[in-house]
C-alpha positions as CSV (number, residue, x, y, z in Angstrom):
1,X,-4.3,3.2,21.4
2,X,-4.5,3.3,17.5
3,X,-3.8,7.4,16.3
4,X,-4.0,6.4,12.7
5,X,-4.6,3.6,10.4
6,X,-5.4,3.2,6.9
7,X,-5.4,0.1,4.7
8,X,-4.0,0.2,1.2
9,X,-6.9,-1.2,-0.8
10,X,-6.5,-1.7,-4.7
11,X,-7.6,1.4,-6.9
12,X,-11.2,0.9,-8.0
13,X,-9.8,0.4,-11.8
14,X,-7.8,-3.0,-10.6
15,X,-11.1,-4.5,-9.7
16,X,-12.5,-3.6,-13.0
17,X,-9.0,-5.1,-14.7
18,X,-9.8,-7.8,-12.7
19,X,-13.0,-8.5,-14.2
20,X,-11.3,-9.1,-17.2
21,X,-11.1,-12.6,-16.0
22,X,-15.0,-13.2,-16.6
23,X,-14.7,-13.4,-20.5
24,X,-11.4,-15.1,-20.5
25,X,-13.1,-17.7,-18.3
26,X,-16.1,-17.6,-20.7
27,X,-14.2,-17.9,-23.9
28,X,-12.2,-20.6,-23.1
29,X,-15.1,-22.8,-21.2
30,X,-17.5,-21.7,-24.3
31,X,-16.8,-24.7,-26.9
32,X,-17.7,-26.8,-23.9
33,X,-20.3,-25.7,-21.4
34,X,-21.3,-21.9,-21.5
35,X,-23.1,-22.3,-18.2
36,X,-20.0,-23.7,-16.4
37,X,-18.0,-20.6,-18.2
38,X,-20.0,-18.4,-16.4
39,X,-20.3,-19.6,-13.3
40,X,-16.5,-20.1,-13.2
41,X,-15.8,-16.9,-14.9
42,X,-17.7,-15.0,-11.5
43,X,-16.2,-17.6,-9.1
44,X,-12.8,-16.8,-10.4
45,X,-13.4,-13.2,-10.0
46,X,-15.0,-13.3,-6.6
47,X,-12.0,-14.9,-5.7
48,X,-9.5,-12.7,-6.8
49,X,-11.1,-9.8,-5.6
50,X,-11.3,-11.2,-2.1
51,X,-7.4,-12.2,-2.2
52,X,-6.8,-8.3,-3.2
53,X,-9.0,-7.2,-0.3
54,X,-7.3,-9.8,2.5
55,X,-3.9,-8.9,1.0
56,X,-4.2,-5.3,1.7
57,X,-1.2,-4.4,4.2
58,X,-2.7,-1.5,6.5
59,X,-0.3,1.4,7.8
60,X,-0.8,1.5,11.5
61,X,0.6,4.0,14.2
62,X,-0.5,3.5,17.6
63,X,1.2,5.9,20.7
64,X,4.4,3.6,20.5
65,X,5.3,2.2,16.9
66,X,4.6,2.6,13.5
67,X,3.8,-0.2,11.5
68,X,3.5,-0.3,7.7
69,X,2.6,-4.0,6.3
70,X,5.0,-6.5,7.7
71,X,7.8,-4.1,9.2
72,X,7.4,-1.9,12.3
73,X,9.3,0.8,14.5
74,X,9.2,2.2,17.9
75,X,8.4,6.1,17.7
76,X,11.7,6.7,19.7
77,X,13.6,5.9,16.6
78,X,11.2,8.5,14.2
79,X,12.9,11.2,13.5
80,X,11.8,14.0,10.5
81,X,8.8,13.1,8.6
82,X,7.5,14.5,5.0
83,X,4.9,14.4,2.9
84,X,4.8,14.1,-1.3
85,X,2.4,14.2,-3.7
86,X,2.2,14.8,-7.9
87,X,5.9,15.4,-8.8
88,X,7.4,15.6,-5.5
89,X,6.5,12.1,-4.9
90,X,7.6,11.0,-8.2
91,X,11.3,12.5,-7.4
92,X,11.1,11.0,-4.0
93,X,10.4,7.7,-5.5
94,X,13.1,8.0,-8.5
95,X,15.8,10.3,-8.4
96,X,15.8,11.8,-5.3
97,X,15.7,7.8,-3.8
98,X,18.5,6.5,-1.3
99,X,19.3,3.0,-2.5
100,X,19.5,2.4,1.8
101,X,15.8,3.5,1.9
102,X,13.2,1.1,3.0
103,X,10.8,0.9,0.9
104,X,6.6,-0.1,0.6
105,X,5.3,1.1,-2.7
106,X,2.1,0.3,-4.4
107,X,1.9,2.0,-8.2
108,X,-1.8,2.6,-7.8
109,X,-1.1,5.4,-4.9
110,X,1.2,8.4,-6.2
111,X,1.2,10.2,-2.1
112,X,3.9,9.0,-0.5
113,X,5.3,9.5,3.5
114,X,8.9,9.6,4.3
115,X,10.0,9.0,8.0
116,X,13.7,9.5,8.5
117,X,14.7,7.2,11.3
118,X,17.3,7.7,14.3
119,X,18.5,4.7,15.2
120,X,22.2,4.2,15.1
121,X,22.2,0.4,15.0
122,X,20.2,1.0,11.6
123,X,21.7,1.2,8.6
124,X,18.4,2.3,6.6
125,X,18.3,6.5,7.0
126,X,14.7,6.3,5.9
127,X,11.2,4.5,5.8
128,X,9.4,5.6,2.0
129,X,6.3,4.3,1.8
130,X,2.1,4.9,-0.2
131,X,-0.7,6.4,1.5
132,X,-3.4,8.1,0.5
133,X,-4.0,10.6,3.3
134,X,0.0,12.2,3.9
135,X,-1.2,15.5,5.1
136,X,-2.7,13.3,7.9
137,X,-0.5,11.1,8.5
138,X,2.5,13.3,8.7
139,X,0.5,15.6,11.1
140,X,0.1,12.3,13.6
141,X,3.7,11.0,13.7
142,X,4.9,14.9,14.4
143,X,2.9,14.7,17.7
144,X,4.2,13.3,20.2
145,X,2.6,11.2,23.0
């Protein structure tokens, strides 16, 4: 049974970047067929735009693991979990970092989630990872099935 989930879509302003592409496309196809520069320029872009959407990794925490993009835990192995935002975040991803820490970072989310694991065999003492709802988050791994 899923208790949270959440995929980690681009910020609005990378699609916009992204459309950036359209005049490039344009520009360069121009001198020799402005029709194909278009049509290429908004096939480009549809493109892109659907490889950010299917690349998305989603958080996922069901009643016995936790599963941010590619890597995964069993909840027996969560221990403490936290919450950052604004500056707090910012020290938690800089400063206040273990190089140890396992990390999953994307630069358009500031939140951030750190779940400090238990597992002796496991040499990493914590997961750091984006997400936009912490509060939420934090408030479903502390409850335990």
């Amino acid at each position: 049974m899923t208790i949270f989930r959440e995929v980690l879509r681009p910020a609005a302003w990378m699609y916009v970047a992204a459309g950036m592409i359209i005049p490039t496309v344009l520009l360069t196809m121009a001198p020799f067929n402005l029709i194909l520069g278009v049509v290429l320029g908004i096939a480009i872009y549809l493109a892109i735009v659907i490889a950010m959407v299917l690349s998305s990794p989603t958080i996922l925490l069901t009643e016995s693991e936790l599963r941010v993009g590619p890597a995964h835990i069993s909840r027996e192995y969560i221990g403490a979990v936290s919450g950052f935002s604004g500056s707090h975040a910012t020290n938690a991803r800089g400063p206040g970092l273990d190089a140890r820490a396992w990390l999953f970072l994307r630069g358009w989310i500031n939140p951030v989630v750190r779940v400090d694991l238990s597992d002796p065999n496991d040499p990493t003492p914590y997961w750091l990872f984006s997400t936009r709802r912490p509060e939420e988050l934090v408030a479903a791994l502390r409850q335990r099935s």
